[in-house]
N, C-alpha and C positions, 0 to 999 in steps of 0.2 A: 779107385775107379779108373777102368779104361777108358783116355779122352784119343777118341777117332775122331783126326783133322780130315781123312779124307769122306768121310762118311758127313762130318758137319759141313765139307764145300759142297758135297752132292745134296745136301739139303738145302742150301740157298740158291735160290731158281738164277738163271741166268740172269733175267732182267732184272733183279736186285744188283748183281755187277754192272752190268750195261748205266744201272741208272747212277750208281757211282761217279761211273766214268766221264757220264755227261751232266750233271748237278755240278762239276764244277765249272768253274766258268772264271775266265782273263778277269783277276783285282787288278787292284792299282798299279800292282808291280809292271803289269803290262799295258803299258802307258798307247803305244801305238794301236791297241786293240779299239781306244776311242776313235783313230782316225780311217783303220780298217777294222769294223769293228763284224765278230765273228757272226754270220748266218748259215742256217741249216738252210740247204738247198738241194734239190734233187738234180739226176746225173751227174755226169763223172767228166763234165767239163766245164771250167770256170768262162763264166762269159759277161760282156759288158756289148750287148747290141740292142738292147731294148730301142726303140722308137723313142725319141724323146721331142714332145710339141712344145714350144717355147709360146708364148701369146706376143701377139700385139697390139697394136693400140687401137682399140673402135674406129669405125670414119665416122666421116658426115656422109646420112642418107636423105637423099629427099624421097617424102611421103608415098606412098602405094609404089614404091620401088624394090627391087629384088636387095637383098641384103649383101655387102662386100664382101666375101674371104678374109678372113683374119688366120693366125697360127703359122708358124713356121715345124715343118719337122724335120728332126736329125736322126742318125743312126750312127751307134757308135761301133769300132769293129771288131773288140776285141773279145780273143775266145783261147785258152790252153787248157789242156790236159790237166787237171789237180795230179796232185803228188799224193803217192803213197809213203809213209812213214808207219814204220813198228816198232816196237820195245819188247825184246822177254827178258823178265830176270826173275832169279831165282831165291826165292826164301829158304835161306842154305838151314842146316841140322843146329847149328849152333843158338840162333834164335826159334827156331821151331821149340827146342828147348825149353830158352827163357819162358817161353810162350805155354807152353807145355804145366812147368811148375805155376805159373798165374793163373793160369786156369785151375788147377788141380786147386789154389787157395780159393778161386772163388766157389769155388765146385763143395768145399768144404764148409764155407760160410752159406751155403745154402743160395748161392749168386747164380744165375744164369750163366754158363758157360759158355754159348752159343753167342748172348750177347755180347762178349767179352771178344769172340771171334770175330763175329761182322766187323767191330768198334777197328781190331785191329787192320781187317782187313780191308776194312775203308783206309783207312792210312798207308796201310800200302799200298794201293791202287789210285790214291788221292796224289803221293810223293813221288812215289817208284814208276808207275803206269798211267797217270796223265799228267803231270808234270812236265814230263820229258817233252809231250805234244805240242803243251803250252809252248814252253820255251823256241821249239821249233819253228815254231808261228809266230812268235813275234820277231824271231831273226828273220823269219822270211821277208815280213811287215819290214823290218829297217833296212836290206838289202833293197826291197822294192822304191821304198819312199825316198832312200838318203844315195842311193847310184843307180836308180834309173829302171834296175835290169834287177832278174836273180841268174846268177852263174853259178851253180853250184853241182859239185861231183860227190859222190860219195860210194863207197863199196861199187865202183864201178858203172854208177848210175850218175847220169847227168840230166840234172835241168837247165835248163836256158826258158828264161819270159825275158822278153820287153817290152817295157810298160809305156815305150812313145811318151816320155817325158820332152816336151822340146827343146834342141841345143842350146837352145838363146836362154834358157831355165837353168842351165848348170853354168855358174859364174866362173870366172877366172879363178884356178884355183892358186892360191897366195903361199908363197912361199918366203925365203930370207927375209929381207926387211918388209920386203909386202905382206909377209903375214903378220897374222892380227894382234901378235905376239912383238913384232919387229918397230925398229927405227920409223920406219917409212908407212906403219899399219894402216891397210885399203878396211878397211871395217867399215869405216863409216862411208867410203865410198862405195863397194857393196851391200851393204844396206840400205841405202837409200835409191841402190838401181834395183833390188826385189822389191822395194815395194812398186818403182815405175812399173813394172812386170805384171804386178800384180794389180796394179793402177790404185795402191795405197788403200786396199782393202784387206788387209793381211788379221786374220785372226789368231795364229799363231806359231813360235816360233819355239823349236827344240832343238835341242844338244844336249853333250852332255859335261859332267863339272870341269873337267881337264880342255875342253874347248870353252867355257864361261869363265873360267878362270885366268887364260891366258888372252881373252878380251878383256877382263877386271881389273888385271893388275898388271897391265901398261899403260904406263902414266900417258903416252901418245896420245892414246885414244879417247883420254878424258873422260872415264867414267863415274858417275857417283850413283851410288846403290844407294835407291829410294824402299826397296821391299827388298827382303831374304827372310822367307821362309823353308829352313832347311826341312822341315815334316813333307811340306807339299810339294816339295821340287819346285818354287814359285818367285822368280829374281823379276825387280822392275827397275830399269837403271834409267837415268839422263845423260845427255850432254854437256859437257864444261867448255864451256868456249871464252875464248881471251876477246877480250869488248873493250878499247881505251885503254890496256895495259893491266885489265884489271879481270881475272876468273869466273865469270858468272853462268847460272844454267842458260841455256840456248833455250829461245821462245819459240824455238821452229818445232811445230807436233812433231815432224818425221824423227824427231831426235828424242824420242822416247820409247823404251823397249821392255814388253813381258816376255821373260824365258820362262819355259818352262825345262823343268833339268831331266834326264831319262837314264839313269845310270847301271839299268839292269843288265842282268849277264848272263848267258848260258854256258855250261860246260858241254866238251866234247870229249871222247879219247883221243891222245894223240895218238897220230895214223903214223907218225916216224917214231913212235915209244911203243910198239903192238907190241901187247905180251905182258906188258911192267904195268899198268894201270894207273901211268902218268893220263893226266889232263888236261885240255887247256880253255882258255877263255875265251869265249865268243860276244864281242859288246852287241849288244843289241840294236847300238846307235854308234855307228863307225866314228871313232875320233877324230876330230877334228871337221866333221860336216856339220852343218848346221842347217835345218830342214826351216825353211818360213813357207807357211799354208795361207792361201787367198780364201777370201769369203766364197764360201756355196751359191751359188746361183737358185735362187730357190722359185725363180719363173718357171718352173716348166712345168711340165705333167710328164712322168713316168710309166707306160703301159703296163700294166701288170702289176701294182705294187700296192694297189687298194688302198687300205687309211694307215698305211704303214707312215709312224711318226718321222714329224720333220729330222731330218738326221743331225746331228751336234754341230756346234759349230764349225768345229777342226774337222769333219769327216770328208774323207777325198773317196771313199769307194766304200768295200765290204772286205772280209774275208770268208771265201766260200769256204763251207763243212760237208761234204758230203756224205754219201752212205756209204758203208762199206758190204764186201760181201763174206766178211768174218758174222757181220750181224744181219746176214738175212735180210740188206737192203736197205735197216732200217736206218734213221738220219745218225751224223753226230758218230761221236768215237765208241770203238768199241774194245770191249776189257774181258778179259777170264781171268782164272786162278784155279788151279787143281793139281792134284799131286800126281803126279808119273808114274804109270805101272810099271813095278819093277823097283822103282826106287821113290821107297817110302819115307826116306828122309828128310825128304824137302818136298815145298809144292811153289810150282811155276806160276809164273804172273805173266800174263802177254795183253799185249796190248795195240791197237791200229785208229789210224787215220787218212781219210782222203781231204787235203785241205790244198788253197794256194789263196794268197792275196790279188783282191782283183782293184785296180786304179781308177775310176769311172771319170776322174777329172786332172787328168795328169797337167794339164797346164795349167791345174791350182798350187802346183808347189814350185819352190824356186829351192836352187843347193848352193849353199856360200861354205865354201871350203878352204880351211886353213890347216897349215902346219900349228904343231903344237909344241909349245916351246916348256 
């Protein structure tokens, strides 16, 4: 039996890809996506001005009197251009093949071949074609969160956002013996100035193992691992402090700490190896920073936002999705797959997004940065 791939893609309607593309959605792996975590939103620019009414406290009125003013409001100012991002790759002849003969057995066993098709073609537009998106957006997420800013160039295109984190929020960053690693390690004396920063409201605190590690395992700094849960990325240490000659845990709260660990990665091509399909690693949580988030402020009122649930703990902003105009406007990523006229060996996968990470509470995170030894 004649199995026609390009006749079975012309049978899956579009929004059967489209909905591929968008059904998937940031797991666990994509840790930062809880603190920017991703919305479909309309237009093509990322914005953080909403009106925001803070309350305050009732007065005293006396009787048949006009009522006080209460509410404070703010506005906040920020607004960039989303980024466009795309993928094509190509489902070369070699597994079209593979592809080809599986089908032909289940085509024989009396199996839906089609079904066999979509199955596949979900996996490649699940790996190959939003994957790639994912990954883009969470490194955008830890440039934004762990330096401030995003500076990024690529095929000749450059973004720049600053996200007005304030200076007094990016700690001394530690090196030789002052790092957290060293003789002389300021650890505990920067950490206990984030939480001043954050006036000792801190819900949580990320890095990643090579920066946990090199606070763990210097005796300096006197740590003792109370939780390691290596599944959940989930470390909760104490302080050892010397009392009358003698090692005991330190009764002070400030001296206790949940990390959470964030060790994921994206690849890129190297852009000095063009040609040879060398690649290199992009940490999604730059080493050696160490992100601690202050508590949400959850007094205010947000214009626009309706009975949209209270947002997580750790959440500092969003990450806008936009529409694209590969999909006719509509929300969220969009994906194809079809075979090339003219060359029927292979069929093309392409893929787009408009996203950017937006900060709504930049002077909810503080950055303690070390060398890593």
């Amino acid at each position: 039996m004649i199995i026609d791939f390009k006749g079975l893609l012309d049978e899956m309607e579009d929004s059967e890809i489209f909905a591929i593309a968008n059904d998937a959605r940031p797991g666990s792996d994509y840790l930062l996506n809880s603190v920017l975590p991703e919305v479909k939103r309309r237009g093509y620019s990322a914005k953080s001005n909403k009106m925001r009414i803070k309350s305050t406290m009732a007065k005293l009125v006396a009787m048949d009197s006009p009522y006080p003013r209460s509410g404070v409001s703010e506005r906040s100012g920020f607004e960039h251009a989303i980024a466009k991002m795309a993928v094509e790759m190509p489902f070369p002849e070699a597994y079209l093949r593979e592809l080809r003969d599986l089908v032909q057995g289940l085509l024989a066993q009396n199996v839906d071949g089609k079904e066999q098709l979509v199955e596949t073609m979900f996996n490649f537009t699940d790996k190959l074609l939003v994957q790639p998106h994912l990954d883009t957006a969470e490194w955008l997420r830890g440039q934004a969160l762990f330096t401030g800013e995003i500076d990024w160039e690529s095929d000749g295109i450059h973004l720049e956002v600053d996200y007005g984190i304030p200076d007094d929020n990016f700690l001394t960053a530690r090196t030789g013996g002052d790092g957290y690693g060293g003789a002389t390690s300021k650890f505990w004396t920067d950490w206990h100035e984030a939480q001043r920063i954050l006036k000792n409201r801190v819900t949580g605190v990320i890095m990643r193992t090579e920066t946990l590690q090199t606070i763990m395992y210097n005796p300096v700094n006197g740590i003792k691992v109370v939780k390691a849960d290596d599944v959940g990325g989930i470390f909760q240490f104490q302080r050892v402090v010397a009392m009358n000659g003698v090692n005991v845990i330190s009764d002070d709260a400030r001296d206790n700490i949940t990390v959470i660990v964030h060790d994921g990665e994206g690849e890129v091509l190297d852009e000095s190896a063009l040609g040879t399909g060398a690649t290199k690693v992009l940490p999604f949580v730059p080493v050696g920073a160490i992100g601690v988030i202050g508590k949400y402020d959850s007094r205010q009122f947000v214009v626009g936002t309706g009975s949209t649930p209270d947002p997580t703990p750790i959440q500092l902003g969003y990450t806008h999705v936009g529409p694209t105009e590969e999909g006719n406007g509509r929300l969220g990523r969009w994906a194809n797959a079809y075979v090339p006229q003219g060359q029927q060996w292979q069929f093309i996968g392409q893929s787009a997004s408009n996203v950017l990470p937006v900060i709504d509470a930049p002077e909810r995170i503080v950055i303690m940065t070390t060398e890593v030894v």
